[in-house]
C-alpha positions as CSV (number, residue, x, y, z in Angstrom):
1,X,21.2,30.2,-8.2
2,X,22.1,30.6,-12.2
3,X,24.6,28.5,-11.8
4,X,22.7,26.0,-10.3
5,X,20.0,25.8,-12.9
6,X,22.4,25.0,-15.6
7,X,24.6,22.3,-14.2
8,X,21.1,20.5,-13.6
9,X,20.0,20.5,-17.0
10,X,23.3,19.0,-18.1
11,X,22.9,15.4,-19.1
12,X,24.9,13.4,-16.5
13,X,24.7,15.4,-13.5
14,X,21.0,14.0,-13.0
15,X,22.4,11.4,-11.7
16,X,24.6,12.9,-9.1
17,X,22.2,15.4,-7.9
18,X,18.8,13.7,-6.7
19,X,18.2,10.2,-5.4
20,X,20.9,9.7,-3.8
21,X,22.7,10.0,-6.4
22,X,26.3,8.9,-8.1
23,X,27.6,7.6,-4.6
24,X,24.5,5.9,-3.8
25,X,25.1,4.0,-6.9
26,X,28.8,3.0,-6.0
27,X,28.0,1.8,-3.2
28,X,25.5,-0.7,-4.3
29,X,28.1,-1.6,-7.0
30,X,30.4,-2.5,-4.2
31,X,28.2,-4.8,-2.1
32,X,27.0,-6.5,-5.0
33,X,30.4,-7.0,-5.7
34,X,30.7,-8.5,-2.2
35,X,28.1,-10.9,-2.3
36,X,29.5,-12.5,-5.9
37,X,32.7,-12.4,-4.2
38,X,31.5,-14.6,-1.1
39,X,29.5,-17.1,-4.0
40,X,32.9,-17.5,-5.7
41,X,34.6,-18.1,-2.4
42,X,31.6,-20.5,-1.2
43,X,31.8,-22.4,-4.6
44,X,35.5,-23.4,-4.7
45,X,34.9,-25.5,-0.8
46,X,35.5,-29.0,-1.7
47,X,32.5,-31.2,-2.2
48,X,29.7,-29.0,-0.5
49,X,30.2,-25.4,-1.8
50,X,27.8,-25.8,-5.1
51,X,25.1,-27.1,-2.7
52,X,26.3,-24.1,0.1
53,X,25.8,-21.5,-3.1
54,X,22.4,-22.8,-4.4
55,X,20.9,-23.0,-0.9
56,X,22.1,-19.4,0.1
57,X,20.5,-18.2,-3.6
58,X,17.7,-19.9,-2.7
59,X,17.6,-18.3,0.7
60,X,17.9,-15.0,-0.9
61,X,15.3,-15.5,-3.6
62,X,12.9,-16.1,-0.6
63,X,13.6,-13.4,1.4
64,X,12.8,-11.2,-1.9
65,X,10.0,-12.6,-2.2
66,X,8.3,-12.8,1.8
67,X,9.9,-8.8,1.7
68,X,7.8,-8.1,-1.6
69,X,4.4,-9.9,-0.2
70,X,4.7,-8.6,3.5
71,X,5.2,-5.2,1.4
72,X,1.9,-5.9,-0.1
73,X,0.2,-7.1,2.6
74,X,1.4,-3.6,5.1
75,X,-0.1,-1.1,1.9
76,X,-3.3,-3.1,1.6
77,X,-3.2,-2.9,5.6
78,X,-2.8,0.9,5.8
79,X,-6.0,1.6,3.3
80,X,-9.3,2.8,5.2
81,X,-11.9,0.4,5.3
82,X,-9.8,-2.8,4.3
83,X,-9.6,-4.6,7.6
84,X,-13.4,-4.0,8.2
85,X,-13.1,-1.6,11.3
86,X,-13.7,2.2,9.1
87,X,-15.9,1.9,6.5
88,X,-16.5,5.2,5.7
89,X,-13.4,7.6,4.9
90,X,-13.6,10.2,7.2
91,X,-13.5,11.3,11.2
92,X,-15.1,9.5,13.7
93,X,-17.2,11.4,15.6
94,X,-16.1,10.3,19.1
């Protein structure tokens, strides 16, 4: 339990203890890798893979973007009274 209480107040082992941690980090290291692996790959296809790499960004940089407001739209969704149906914050008596 000591022992325990010391490594986590050491500087760099924050990291590798909570979150997830070091390897959760590696592996999004490696998939990012991936993905500018397959743009370098799509880019060098004769006489389409510029236009095949800025659609697929652009195809990317919506799905961010519909995931972001559809994450909005599900928390604003969830909250009593929003939709109309509860307006009071409580039990219904039923």
């Amino acid at each position: 339990m000591i022992g325990s209480a010391v490594v986590a107040r050491l500087p760099g082992v924050r990291l590798a203890l909570g979150g997830g941690g070091l390897l959760h980090f590696i592996i999004r290291l490696i998939i990012w890798r991936e993905i500018f692996r397959l743009f370098r790959y799509l880019w060098r296809i004769p006489t389409f893979g510029p236009y095949l790499c800025v659609l697929l960004g652009l195809v990317i940089i919506g799905l961010v973007i519909w995931q972001q407001r559809w994450r909005a739209n599900r928390n604003q969704r969830g909250q009593p009274g929003s939709n109309g149906h509860q307006s009071s914050s409580g039990p219904r008596d039923w």
